[in-house]
N, CA, C and O atoms as a CHARMM CRD file, in Angstrom:
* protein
*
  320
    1    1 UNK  N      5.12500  28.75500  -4.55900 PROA 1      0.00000
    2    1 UNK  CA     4.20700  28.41500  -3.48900 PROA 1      0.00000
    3    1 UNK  C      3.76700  26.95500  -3.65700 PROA 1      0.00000
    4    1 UNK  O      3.62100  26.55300  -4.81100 PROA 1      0.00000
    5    2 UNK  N      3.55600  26.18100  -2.71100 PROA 2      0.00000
    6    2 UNK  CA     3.51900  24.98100  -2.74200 PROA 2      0.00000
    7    2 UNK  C      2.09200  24.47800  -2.31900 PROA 2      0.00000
    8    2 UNK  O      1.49400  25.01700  -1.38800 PROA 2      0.00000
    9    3 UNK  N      1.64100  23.58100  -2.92900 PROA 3      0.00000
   10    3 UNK  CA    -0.27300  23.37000  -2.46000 PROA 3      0.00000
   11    3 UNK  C     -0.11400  22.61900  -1.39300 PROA 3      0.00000
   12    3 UNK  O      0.78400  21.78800  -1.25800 PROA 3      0.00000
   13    4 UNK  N     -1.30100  22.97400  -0.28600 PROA 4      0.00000
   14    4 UNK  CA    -1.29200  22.00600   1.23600 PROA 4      0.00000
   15    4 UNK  C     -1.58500  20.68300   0.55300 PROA 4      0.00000
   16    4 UNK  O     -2.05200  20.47900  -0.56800 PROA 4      0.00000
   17    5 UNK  N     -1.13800  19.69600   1.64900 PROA 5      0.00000
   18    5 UNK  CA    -1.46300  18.36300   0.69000 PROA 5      0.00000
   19    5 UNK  C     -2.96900  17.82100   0.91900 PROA 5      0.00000
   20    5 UNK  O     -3.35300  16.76800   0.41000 PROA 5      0.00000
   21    6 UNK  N     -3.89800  18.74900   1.84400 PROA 6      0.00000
   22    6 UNK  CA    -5.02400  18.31300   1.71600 PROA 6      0.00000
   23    6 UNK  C     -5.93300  18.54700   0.16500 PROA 6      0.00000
   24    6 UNK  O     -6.84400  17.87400  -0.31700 PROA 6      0.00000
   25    7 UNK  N     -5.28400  19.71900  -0.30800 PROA 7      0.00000
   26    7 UNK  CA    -5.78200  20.52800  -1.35400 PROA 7      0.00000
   27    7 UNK  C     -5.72700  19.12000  -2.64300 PROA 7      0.00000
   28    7 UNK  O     -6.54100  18.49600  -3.32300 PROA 7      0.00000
   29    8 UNK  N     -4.19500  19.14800  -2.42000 PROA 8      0.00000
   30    8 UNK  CA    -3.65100  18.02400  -3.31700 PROA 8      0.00000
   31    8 UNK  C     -4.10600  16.66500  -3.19100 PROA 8      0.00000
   32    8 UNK  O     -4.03000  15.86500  -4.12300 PROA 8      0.00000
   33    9 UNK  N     -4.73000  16.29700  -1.68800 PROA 9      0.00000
   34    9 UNK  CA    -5.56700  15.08000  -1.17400 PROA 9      0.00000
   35    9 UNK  C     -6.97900  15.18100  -2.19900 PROA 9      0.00000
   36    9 UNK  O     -7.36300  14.38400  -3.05500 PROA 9      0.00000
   37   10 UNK  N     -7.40500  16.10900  -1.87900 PROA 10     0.00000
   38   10 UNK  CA    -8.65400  16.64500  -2.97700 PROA 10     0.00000
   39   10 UNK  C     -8.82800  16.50300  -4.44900 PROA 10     0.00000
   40   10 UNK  O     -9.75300  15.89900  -4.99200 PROA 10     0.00000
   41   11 UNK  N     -7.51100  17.33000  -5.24100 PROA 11     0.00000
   42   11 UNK  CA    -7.57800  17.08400  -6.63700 PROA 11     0.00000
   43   11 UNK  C     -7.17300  15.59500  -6.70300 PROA 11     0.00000
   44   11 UNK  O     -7.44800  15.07500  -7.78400 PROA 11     0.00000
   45   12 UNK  N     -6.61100  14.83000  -5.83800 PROA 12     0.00000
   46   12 UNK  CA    -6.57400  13.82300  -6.63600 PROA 12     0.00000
   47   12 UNK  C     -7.84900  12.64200  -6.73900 PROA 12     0.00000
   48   12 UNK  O     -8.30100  11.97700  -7.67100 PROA 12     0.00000
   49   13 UNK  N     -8.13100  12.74100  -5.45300 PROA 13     0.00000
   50   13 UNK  CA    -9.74600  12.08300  -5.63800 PROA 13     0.00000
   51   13 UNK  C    -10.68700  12.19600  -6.07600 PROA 13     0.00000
   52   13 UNK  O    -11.61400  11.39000  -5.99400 PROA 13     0.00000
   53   14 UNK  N    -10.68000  13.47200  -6.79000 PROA 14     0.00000
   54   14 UNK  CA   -11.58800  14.23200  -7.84300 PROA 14     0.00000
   55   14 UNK  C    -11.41200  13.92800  -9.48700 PROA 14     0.00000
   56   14 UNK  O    -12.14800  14.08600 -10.46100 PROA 14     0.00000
   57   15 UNK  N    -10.05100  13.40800  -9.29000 PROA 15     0.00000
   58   15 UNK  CA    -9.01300  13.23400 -10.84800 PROA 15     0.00000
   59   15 UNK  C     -8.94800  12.48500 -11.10700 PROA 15     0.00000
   60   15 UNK  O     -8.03600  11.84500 -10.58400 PROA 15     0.00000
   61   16 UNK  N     -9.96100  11.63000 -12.34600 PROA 16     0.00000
   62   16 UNK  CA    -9.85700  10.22000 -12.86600 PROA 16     0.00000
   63   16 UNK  C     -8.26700   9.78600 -13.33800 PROA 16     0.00000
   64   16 UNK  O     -7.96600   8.60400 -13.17100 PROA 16     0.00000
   65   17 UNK  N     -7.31900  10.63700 -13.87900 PROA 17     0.00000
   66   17 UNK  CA    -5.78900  10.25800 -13.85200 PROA 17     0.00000
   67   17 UNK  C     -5.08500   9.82100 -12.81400 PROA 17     0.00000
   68   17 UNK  O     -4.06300   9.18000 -13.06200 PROA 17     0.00000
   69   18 UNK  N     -5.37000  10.00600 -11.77200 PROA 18     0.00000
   70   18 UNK  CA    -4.77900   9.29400 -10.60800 PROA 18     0.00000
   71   18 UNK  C     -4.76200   7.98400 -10.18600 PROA 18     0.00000
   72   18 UNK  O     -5.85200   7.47500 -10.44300 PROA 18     0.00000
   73   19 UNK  N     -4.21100   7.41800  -9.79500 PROA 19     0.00000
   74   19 UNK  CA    -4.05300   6.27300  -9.41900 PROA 19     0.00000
   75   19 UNK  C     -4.55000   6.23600  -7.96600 PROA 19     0.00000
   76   19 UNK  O     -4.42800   7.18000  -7.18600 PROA 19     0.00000
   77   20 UNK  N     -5.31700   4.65600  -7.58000 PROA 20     0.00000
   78   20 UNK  CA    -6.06200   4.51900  -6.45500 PROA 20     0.00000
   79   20 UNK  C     -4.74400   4.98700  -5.43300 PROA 20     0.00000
   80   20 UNK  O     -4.70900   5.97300  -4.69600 PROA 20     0.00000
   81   21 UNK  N     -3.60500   3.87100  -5.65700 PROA 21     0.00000
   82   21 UNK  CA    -2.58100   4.01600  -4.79400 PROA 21     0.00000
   83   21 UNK  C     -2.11400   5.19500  -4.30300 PROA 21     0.00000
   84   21 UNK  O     -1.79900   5.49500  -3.15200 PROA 21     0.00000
   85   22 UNK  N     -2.10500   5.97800  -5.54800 PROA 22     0.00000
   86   22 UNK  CA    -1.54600   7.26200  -5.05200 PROA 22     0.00000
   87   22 UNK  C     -2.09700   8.34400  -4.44800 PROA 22     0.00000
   88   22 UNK  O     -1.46000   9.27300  -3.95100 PROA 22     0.00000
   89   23 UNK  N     -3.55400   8.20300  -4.49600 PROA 23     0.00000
   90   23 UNK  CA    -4.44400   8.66700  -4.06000 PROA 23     0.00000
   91   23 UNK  C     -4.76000   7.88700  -2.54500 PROA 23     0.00000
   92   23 UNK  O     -5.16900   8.69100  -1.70600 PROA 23     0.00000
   93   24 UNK  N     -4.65200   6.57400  -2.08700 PROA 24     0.00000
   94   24 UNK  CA    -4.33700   6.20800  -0.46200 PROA 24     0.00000
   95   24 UNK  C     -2.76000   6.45500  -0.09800 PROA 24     0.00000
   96   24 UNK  O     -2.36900   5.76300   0.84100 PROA 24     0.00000
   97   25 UNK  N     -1.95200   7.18400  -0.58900 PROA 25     0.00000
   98   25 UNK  CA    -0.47800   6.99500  -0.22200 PROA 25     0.00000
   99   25 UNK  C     -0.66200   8.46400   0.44400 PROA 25     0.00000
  100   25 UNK  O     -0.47600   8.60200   1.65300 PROA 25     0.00000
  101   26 UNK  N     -1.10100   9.75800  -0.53200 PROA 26     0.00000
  102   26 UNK  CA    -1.19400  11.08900  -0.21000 PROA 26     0.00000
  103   26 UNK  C     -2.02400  11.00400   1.17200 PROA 26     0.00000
  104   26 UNK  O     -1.63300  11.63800   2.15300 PROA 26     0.00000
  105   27 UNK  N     -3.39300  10.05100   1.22600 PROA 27     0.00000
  106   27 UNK  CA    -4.37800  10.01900   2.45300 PROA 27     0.00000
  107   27 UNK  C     -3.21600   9.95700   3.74700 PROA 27     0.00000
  108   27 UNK  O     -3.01700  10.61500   4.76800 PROA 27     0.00000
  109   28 UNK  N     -2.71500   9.01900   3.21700 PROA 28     0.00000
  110   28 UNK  CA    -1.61500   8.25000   4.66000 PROA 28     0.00000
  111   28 UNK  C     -0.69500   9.05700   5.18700 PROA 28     0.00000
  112   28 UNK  O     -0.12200   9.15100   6.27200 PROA 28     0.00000
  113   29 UNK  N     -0.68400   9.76300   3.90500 PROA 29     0.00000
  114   29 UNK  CA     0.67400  11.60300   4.27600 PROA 29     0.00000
  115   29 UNK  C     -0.42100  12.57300   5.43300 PROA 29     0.00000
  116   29 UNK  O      0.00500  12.96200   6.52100 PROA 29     0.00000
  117   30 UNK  N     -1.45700  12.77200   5.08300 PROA 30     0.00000
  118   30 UNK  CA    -2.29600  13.62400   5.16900 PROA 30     0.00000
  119   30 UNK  C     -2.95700  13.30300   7.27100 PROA 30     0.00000
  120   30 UNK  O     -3.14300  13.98300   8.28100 PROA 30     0.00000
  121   31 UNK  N     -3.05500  11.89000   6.84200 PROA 31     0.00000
  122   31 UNK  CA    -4.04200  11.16700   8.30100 PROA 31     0.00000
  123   31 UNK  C     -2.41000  11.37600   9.12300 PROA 31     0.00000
  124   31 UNK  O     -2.25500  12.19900  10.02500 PROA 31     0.00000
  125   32 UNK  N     -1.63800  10.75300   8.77000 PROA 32     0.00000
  126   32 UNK  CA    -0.01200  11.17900   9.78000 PROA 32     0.00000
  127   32 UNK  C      0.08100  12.05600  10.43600 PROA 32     0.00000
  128   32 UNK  O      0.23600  11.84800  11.64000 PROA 32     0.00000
  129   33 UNK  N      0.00700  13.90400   9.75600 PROA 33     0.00000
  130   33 UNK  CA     0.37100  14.89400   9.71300 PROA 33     0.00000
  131   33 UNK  C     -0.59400  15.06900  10.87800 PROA 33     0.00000
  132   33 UNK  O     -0.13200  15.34500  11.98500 PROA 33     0.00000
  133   34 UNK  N     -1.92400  14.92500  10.69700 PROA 34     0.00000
  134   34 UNK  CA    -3.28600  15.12000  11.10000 PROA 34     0.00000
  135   34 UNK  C     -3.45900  14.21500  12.83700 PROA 34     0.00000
  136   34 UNK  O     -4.12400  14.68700  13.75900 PROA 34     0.00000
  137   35 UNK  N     -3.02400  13.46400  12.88000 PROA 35     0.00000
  138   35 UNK  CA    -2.33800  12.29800  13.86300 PROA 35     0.00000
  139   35 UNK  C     -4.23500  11.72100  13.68700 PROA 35     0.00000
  140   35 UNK  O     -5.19600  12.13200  14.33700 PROA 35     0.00000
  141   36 UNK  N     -4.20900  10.69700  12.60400 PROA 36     0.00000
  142   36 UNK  CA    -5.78400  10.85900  12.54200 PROA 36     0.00000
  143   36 UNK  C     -5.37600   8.66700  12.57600 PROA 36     0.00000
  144   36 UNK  O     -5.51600   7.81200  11.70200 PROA 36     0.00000
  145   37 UNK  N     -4.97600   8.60500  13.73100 PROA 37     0.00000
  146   37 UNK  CA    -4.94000   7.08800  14.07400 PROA 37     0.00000
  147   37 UNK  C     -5.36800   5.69100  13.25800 PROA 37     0.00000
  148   37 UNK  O     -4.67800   4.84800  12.68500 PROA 37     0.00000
  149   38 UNK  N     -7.06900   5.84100  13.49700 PROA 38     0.00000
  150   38 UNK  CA    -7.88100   5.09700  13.04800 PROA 38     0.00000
  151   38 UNK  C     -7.76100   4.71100  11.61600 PROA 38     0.00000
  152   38 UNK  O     -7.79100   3.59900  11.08900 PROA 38     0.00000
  153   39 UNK  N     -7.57400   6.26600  10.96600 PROA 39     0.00000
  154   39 UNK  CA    -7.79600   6.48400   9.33800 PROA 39     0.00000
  155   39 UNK  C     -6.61600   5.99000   8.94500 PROA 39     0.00000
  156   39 UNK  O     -6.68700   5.06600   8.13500 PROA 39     0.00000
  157   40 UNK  N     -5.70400   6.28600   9.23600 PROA 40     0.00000
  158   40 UNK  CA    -3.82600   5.59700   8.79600 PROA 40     0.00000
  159   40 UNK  C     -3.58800   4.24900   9.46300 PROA 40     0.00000
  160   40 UNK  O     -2.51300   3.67900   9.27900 PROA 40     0.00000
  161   41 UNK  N     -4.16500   3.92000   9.92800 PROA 41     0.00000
  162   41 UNK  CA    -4.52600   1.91000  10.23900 PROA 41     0.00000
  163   41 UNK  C     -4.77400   1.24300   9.14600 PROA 41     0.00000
  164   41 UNK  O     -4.15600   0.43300   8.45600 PROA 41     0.00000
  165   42 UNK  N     -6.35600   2.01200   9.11000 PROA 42     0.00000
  166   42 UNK  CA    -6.97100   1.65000   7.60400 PROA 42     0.00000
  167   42 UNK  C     -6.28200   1.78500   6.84700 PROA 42     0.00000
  168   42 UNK  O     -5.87300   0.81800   6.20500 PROA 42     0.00000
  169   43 UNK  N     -5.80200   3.23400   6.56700 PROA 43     0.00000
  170   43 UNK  CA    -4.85300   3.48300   5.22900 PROA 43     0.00000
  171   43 UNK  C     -4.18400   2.67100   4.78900 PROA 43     0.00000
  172   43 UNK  O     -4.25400   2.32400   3.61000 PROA 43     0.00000
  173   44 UNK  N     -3.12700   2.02700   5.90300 PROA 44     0.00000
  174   44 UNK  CA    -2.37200   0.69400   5.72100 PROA 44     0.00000
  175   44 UNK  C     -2.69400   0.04100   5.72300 PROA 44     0.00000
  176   44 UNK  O     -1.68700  -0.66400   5.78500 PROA 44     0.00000
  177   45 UNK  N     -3.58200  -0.69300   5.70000 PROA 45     0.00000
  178   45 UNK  CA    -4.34700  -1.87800   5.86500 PROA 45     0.00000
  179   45 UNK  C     -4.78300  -2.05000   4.23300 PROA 45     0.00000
  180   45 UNK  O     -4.90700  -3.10000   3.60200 PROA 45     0.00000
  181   46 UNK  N     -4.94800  -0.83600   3.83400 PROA 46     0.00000
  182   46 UNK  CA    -5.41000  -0.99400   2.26900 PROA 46     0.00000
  183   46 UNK  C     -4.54500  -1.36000   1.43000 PROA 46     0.00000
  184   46 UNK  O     -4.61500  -2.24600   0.57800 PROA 46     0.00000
  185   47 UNK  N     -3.21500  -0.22800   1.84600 PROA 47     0.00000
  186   47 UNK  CA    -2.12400  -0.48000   1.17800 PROA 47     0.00000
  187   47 UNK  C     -1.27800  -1.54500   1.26800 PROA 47     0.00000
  188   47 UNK  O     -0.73500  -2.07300   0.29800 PROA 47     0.00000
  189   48 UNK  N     -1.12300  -1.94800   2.65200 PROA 48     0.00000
  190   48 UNK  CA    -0.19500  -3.11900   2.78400 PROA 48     0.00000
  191   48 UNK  C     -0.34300  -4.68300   2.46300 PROA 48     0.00000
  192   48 UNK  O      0.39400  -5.58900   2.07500 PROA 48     0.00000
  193   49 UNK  N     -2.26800  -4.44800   2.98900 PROA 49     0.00000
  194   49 UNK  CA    -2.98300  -5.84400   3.12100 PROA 49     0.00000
  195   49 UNK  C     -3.27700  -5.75700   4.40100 PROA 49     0.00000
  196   49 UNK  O     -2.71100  -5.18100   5.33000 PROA 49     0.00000
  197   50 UNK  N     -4.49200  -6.57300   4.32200 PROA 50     0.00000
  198   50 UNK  CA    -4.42800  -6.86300   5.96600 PROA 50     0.00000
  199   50 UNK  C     -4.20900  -8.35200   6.79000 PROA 50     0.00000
  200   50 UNK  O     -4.99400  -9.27800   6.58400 PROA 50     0.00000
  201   51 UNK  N     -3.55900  -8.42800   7.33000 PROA 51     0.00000
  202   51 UNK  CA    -2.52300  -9.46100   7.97800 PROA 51     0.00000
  203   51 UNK  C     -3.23600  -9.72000   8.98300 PROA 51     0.00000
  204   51 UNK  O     -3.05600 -10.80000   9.54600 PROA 51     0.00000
  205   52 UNK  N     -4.31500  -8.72700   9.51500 PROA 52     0.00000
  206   52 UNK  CA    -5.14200  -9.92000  10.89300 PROA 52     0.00000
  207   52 UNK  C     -6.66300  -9.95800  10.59200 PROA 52     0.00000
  208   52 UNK  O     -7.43600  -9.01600  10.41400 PROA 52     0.00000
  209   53 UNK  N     -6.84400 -11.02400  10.58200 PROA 53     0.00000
  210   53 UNK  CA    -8.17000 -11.41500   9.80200 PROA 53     0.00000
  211   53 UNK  C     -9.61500 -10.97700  10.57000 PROA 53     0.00000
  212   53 UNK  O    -10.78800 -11.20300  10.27300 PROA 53     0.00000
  213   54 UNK  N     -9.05800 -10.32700  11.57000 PROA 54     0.00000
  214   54 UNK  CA   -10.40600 -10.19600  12.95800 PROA 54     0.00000
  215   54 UNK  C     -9.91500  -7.97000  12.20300 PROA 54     0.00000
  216   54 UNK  O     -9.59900  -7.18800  13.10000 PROA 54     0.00000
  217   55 UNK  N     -9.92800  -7.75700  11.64700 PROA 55     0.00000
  218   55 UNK  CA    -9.58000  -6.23500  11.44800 PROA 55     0.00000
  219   55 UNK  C    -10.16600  -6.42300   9.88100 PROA 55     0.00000
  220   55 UNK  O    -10.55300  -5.40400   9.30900 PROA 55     0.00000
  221   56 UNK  N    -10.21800  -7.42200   9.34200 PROA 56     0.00000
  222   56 UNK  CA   -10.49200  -7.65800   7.55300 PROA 56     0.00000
  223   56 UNK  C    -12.18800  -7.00400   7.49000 PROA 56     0.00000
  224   56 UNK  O    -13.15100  -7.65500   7.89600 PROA 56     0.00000
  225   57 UNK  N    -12.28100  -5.74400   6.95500 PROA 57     0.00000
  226   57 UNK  CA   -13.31100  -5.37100   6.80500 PROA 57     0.00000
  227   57 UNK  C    -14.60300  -6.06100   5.74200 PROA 57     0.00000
  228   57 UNK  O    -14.30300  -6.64900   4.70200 PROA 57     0.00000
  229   58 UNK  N    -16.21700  -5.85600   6.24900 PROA 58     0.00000
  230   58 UNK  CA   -17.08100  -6.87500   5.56200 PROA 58     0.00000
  231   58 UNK  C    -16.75700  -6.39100   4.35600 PROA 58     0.00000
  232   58 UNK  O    -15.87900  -7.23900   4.20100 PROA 58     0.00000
  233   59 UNK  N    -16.67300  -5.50400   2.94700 PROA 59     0.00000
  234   59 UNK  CA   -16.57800  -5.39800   2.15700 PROA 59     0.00000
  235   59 UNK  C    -15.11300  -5.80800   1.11700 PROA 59     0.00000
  236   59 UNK  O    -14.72900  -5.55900  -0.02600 PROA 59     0.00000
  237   60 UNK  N    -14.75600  -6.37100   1.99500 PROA 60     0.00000
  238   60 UNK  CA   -13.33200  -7.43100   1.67000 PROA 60     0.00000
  239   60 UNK  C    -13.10400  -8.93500   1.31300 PROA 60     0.00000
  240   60 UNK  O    -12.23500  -9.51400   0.66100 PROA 60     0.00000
  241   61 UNK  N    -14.12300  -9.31100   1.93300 PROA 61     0.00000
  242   61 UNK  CA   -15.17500 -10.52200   1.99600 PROA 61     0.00000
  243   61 UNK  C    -15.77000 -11.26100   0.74600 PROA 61     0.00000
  244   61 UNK  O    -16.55700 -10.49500   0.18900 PROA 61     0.00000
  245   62 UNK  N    -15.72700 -11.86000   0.42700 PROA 62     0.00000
  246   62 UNK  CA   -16.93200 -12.26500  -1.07800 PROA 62     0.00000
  247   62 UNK  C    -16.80400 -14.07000  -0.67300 PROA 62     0.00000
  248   62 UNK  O    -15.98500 -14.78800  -0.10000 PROA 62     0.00000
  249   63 UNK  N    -18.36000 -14.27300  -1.47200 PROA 63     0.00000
  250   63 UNK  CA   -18.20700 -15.52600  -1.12000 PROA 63     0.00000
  251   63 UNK  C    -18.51900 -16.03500  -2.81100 PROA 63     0.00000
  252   63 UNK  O    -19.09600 -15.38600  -3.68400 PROA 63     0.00000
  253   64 UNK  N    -17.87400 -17.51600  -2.91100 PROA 64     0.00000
  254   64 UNK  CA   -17.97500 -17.83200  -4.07900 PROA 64     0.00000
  255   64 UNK  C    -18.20000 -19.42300  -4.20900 PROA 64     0.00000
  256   64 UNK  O    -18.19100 -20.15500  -3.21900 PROA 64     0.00000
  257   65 UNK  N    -18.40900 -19.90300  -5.56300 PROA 65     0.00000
  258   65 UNK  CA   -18.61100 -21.41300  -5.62400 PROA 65     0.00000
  259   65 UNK  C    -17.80000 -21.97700  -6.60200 PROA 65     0.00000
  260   65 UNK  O    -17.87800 -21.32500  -7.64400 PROA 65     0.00000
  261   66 UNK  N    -17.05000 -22.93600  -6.67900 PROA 66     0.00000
  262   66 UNK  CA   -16.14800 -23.21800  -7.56500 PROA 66     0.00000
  263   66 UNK  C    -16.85300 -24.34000  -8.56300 PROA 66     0.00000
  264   66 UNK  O    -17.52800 -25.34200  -8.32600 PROA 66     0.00000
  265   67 UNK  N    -16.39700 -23.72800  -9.76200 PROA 67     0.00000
  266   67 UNK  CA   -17.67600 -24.71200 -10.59400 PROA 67     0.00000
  267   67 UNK  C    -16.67100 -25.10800 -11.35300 PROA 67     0.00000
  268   67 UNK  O    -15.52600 -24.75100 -11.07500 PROA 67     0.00000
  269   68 UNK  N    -17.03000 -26.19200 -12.81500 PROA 68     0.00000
  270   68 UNK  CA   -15.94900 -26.87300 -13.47200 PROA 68     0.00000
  271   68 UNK  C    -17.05200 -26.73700 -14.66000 PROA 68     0.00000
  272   68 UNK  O    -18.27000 -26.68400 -14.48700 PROA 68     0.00000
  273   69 UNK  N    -16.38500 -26.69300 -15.86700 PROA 69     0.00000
  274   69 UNK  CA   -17.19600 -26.81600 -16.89800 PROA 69     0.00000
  275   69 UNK  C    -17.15900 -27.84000 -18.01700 PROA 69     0.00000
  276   69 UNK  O    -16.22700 -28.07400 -18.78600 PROA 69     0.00000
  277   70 UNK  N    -18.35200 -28.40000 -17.95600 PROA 70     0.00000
  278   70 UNK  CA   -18.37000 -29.59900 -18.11300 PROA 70     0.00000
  279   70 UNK  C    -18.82800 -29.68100 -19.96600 PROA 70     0.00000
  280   70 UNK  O    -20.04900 -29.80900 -20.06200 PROA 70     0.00000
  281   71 UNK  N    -18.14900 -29.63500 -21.30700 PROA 71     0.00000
  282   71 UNK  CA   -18.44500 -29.40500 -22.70200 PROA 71     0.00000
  283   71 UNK  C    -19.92800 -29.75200 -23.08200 PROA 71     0.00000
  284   71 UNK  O    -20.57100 -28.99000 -23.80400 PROA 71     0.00000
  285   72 UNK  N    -20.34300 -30.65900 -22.69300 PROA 72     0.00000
  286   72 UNK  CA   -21.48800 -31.36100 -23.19600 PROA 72     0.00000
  287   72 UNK  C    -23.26800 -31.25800 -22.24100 PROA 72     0.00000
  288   72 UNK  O    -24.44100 -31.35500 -22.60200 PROA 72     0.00000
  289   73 UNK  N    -22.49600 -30.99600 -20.81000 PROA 73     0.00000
  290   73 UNK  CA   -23.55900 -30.71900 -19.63700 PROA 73     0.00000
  291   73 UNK  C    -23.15400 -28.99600 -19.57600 PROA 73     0.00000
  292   73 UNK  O    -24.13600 -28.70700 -20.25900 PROA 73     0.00000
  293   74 UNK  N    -22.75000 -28.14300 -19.41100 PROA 74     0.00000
  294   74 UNK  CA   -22.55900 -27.15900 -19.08200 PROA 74     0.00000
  295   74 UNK  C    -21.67000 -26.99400 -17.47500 PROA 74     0.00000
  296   74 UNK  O    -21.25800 -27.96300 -16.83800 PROA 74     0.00000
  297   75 UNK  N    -21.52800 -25.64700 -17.07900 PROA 75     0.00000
  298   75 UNK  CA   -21.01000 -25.33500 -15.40100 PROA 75     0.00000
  299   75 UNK  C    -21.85900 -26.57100 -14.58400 PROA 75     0.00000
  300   75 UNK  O    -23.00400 -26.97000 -14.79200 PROA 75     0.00000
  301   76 UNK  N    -20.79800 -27.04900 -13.51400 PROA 76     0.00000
  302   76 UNK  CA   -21.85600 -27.80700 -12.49100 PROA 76     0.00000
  303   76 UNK  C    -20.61800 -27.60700 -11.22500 PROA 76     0.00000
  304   76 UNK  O    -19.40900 -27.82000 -11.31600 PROA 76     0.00000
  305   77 UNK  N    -21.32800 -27.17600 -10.17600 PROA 77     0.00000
  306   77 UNK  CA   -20.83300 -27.37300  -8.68300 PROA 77     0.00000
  307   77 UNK  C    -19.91000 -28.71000  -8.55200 PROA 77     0.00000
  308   77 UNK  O    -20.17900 -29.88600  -8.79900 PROA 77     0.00000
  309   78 UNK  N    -18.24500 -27.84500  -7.88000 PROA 78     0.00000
  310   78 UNK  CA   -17.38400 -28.87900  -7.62700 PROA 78     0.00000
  311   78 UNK  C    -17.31700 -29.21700  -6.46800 PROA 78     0.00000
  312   78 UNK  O    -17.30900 -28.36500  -5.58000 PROA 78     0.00000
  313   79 UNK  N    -17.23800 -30.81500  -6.14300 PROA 79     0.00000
  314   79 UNK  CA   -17.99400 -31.46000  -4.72100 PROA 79     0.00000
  315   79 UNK  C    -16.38600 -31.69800  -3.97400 PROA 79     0.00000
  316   79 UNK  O    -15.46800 -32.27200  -4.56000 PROA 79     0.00000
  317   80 UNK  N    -16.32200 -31.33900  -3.08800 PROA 80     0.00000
  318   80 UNK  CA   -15.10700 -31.96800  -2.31400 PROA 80     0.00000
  319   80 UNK  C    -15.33300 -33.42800  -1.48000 PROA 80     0.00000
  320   80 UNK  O    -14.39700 -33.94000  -0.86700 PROA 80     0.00000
């Protein structure tokens, strides 16, 4: 007997041994089957990357400052 793959969608997100990937690869089996559109966009979008920057979700985002470290002064902001 063979487990539904939602079951198997389940243990694996529950299962620190799993891998993220394999754990969005089963989702992407699962949202397909399910014809669940939105969610298998995303899905790919996780997996593939996302390629259009107006779809790049806020938590994808980070903002940062490029610093240089200087032996004798410490970190200081690099000026363009």
């Amino acid at each position: 007997m063979t487990i539904p793959a939602v079951i198997q969608l389940q243990e694996y997100a529950t299962d620190e041994k799993y891998d993220i990937s394999i754990l969005l690869r089963k989702a992407l089996l699962v949202a397909t089957k399910l014809k669940l559109s939105d969610f298998r966009e995303w899905l790919s979008s996780e997996l593939d990357g996302y390629n259009n920057s107006t779809l790049l979700p806020k938590y994808r985002v980070i903002s940062s400052q490029l610093k240089a470290q200087n032996p004798y002064h410490g970190s200081y902001p690099v000026c363009y």
